[in-house]
N, C-alpha and C positions, 0 to 999 in steps of 0.2 A: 244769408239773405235770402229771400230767402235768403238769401241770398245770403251764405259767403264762408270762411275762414278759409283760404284760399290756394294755397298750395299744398300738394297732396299729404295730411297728414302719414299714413302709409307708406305712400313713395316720396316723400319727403329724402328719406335717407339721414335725419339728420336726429340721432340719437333714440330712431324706434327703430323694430322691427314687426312682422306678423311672426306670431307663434305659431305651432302644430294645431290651435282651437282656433286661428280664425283671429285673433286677438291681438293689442298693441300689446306690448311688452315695452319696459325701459332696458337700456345696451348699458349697463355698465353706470346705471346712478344712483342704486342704492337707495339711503334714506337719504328726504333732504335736509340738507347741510353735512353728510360725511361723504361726500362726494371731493375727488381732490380738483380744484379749477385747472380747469386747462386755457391754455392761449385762445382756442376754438369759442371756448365757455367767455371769454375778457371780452370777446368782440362781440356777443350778442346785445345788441339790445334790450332793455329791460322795461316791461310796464310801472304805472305808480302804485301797483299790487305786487311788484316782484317780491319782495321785502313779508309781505302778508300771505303768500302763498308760501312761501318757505315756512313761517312760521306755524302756518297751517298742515304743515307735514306732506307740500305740493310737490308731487317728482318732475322736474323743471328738467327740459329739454331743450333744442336749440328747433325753432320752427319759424319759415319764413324770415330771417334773419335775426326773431327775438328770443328768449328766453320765456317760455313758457308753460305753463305745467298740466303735464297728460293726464294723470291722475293726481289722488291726494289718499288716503288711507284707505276708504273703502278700494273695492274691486271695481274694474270699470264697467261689469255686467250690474253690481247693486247701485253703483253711480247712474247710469241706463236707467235701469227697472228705477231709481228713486223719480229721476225726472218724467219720465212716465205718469205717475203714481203721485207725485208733491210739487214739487218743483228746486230745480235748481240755478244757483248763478256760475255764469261763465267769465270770465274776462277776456273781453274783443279789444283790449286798448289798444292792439296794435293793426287797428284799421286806421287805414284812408278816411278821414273825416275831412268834409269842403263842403265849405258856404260859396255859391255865384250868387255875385252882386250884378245890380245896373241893371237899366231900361230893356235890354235885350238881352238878359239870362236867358228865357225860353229859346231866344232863336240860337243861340248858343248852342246850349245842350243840346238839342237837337240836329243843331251838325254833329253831332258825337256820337249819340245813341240812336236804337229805333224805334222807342215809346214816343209815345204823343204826349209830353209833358203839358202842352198847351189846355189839353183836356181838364186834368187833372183839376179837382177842386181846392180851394186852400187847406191845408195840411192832410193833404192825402198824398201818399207814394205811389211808385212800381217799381217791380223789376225791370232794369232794363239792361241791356246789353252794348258795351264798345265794341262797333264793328270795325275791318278793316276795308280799305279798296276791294280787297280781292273777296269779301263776302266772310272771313273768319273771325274769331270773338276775341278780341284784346282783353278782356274781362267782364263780370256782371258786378252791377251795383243795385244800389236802392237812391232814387231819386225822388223828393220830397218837395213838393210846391207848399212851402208856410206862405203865414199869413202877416211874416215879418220883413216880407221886401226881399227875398233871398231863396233859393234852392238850398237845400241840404242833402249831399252827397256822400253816402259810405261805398266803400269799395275794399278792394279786397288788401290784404296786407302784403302777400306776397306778390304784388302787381304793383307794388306802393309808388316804386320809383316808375313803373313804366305808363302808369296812369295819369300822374302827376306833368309828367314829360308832354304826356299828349294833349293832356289839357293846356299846360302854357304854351305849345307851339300855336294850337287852333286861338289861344286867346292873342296870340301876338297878330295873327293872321285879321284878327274882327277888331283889334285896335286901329290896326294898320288903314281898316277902311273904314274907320270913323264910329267904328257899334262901341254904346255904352255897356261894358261889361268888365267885372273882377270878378277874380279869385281869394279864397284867404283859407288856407289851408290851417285847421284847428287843432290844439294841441291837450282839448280834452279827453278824461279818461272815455272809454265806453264799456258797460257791463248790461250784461243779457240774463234778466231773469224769465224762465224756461219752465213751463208747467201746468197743471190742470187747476192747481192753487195760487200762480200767480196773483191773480187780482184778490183775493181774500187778504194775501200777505199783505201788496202793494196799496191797497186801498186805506190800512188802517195809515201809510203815510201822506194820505194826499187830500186834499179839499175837494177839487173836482174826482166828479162819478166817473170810475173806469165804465161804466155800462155804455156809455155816450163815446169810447175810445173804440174803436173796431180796428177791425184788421187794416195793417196798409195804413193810416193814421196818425198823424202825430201831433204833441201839443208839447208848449213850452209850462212847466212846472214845479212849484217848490216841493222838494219830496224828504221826509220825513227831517225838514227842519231845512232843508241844501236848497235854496234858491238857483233859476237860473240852469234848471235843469228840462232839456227835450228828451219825452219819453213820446216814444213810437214802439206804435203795437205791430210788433212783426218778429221773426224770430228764424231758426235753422235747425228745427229740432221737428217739425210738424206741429210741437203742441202751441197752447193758446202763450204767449208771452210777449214781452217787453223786451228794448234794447232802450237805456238810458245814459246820454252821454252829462256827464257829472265834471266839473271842474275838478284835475290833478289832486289838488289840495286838499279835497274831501270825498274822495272817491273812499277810503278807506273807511272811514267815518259810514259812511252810507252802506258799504256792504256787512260791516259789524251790525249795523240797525236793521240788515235783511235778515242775517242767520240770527238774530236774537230769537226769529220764529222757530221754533222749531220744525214746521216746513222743508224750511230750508236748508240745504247742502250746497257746497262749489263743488264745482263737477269742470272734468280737463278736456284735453283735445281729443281721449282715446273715446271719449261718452258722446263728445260733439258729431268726431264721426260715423257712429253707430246711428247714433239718431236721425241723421242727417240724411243717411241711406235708406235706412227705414221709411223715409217720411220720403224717398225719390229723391232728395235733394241733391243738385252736381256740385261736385267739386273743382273748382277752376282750377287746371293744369294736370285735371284726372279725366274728367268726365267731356270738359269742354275746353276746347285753346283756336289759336291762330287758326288751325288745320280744320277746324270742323265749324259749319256753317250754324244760323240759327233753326233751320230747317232739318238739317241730318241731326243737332241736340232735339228735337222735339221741342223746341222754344219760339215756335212762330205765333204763339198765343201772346209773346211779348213785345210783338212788332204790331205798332197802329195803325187802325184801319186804315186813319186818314194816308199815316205814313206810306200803304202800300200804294198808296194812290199814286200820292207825290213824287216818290220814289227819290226824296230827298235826305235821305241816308246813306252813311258811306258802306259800297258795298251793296246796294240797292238794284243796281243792274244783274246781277251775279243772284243775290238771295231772290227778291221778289219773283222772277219766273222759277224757281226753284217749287213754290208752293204749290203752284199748279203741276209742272211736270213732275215733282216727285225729287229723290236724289237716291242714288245707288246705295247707299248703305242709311239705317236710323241709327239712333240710341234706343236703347231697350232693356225693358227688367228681364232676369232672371231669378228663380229659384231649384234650388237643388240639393238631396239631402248628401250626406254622409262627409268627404272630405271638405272642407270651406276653400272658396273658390276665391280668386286674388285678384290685384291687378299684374295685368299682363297675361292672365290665363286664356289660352286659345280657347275661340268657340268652333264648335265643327256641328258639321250638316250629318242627316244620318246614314248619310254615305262617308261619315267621318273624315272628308273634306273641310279644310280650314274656311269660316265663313265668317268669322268677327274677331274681336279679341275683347277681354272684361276692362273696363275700367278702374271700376272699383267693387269691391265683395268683402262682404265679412260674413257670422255666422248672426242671425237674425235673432238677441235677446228677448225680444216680445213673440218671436213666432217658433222659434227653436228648429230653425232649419234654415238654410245658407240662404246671403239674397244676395246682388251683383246688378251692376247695369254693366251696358258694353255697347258698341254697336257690331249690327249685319248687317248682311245684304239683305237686300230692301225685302226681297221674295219670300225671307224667314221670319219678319217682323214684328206678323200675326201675333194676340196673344190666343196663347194657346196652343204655340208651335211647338216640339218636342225638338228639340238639340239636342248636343251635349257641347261638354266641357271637358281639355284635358288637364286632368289632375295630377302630376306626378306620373306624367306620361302614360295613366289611363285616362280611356275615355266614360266619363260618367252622365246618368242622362242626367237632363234639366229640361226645362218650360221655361217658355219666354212669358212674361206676367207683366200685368197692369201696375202699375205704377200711380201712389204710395203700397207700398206692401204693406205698412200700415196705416188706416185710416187717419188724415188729417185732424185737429182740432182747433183749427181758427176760430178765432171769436168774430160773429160778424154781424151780432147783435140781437 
């Protein structure tokens, strides 16, 4: 989601590892379908593409409770460099998808989050962030003002049940004093096409002009025959794309109509998270959780003006004076050459004093040298600052850097 795939692919722990290059690796899955099921394997969850990525030659892992697949034949460096360079589809079906109904959706939401929804034009989004009491991020979503009487809500997968929860507690709470508001938690697919080619593909399937669809945007649309489909323009990759939530039934159907381009490729969780990084993007329960505020993330750009005013968000007392005085550690990029640098890897001052730790790192396929966020203390934050990093209990240097390490490509018309 930017927002989103949401528990740490990496530290997930759940059928990957990182290799000696920085890289996902599959633990023991072989090709797909000569893999032997396990009880672990029975209990995942499965999207309405499970079936179609296998077929696909998709190496299917356990993530976020579903069954999902990291890569598929290519390498997940030529999966990268293609989406990059064409474009590729991902399958998000196993997000959090919510409609809020009723007269007072806005006022809703926003006991929840700290965007200004009310701003919002019809079918425009943002990022926004679940905060807690005590100022930490329950998780980030994408919040959608259509122009069908409803919010449209994605959020992360692996927050599914705890987002879910939070919402019908707050909504029992606005019944209870009389506010017109529902929920209806949707059980369409959702796929993410990613790329510099997108709209060339996507256009041969749709009536309406993608040019008129900008970033943050969304419209309800018949797409290459499939009625009844919301395409929004936004995406987790930095490049220009789409996330299309498609009814179960024909999700398959629609993604065979993408790769007939040749364009296009599916691309896994190991592609998602490389680009993800590349492009600055956090990963919720890597980069940002409970523990860290929206100010120590660098995400106070996604708190509304009006919001700071009001200071009618939870956790509002705790964030809002935070922006002004500052907080004792950020998030911050990192790059650095020679070993690839992980999550969990200490950062140290050049008195090689412990001063942060990485959150997330891999080795940068577009720039061919390590990148990593993490947060410091506040005093090293600068870009520009010389650190290091310990690697395998040496200390190697690194630069704290601006953030995308690679340049964005939103469309924004």
């Amino acid at each position: 989601m930017w927002a989103r795939l949401l528990v740490g692919v990496g530290g997930s722990g759940l059928g990957l590892r990182t290799s000696r290059d920085g890289f996902l690796r599959i633990v023991g899955a072989g090709c797909a379908g000569k893999r032997q099921a396990s009880s672990a394997d029975a209990d995942l969850k499965k999207t309405p593409l499970f079936d179609f990525h296998r077929e696909q030659g998709g190496k299917m892992v356990g993530f976020a409770g579903w069954s999902m697949p990291v890569q598929y034949k290519d390498s997940h460096i030529a999966s990268h460099m293609h989406t990059r360079e064409h474009c590729s589809i991902f399958d998000v079906s196993h997000m959090l998808q919510t409609k809020v109904h009723g007269k007072d959706r806005v006022k809703f939401m926003e006991s929840l989050v700290v965007a200004d929804i009310a701003e919002l034009k019809d079918n425009q989004g943002t990022l926004s962030l679940f905060t807690t009491e005590e100022g930490g991020i329950i998780d980030d979503l994408i919040v959608t003002k259509t122009d069908q009487g409803y919010l449209y809500v994605v959020s992360n997968a692996g927050c599914a049940d705890k987002d879910s929860a939070h919402m019908k507690a707050r909504l029992a709470e606005f019944k209870a004093a009389g506010f017109d508001v529902d929920l209806e938690f949707l059980d369409e697919a959702l796929i993410a096409l990613q790329g510099p080619s997108m709209s060339q593909v996507l256009q041969e399937g749709l009536k309406e002009d993608l040019s008129k669809l900008t970033f943050m945007t969304s419209t309800l649309a018949t797409v290459f025959g499939i009625p009844g489909c919301r395409v929004t323009r936004c995406g987790y990759t930095g490049e220009d794309g789409v996330e299309i939530s498609v009814p179960q039934s024909r999700v398959v159907e629609l993604t065979e109509k993408l790769l007939a381009n040749g364009e296009v490729k599916l691309a896994g969780l190991g592609a998602r998270d490389s680009l993800r990084l590349e492009a600055g993007l956090c990963l919720y329960g890597n980069d940002i959780d409970e523990t860290t505020t929206p100010v120590e993330g660098t995400l106070v750009w996604t708190i509304g003006k009006r919001r700071r005013q009001t200071k009618d968000f939870p956790g509002a007392d705790i964030i809002v004076p935070q922006i002004k005085a500052k907080t004792a550690r950020k998030r911050v990029g990192l790059v650095s050459t020679g070993p690839p640098v992980r999550q969990h890897t200490p950062i140290l001052g050049p008195d090689g004093k412990v001063i942060g730790e990485v959150t997330s790192g891999c080795p940068s396929p577009c720039l061919k040298k390590n990148v990593a966020m993490g947060y410091v203390d506040a005093a090293f934050a600068k870009h520009g600052t010389a650190i290091q990093v310990e690697v395998r209990k040496k200390a190697v240097p690194a630069t704290v850097s601006k953030m995308p390490f690679v340049p964005t490509n939103y469309y924004f018309g």
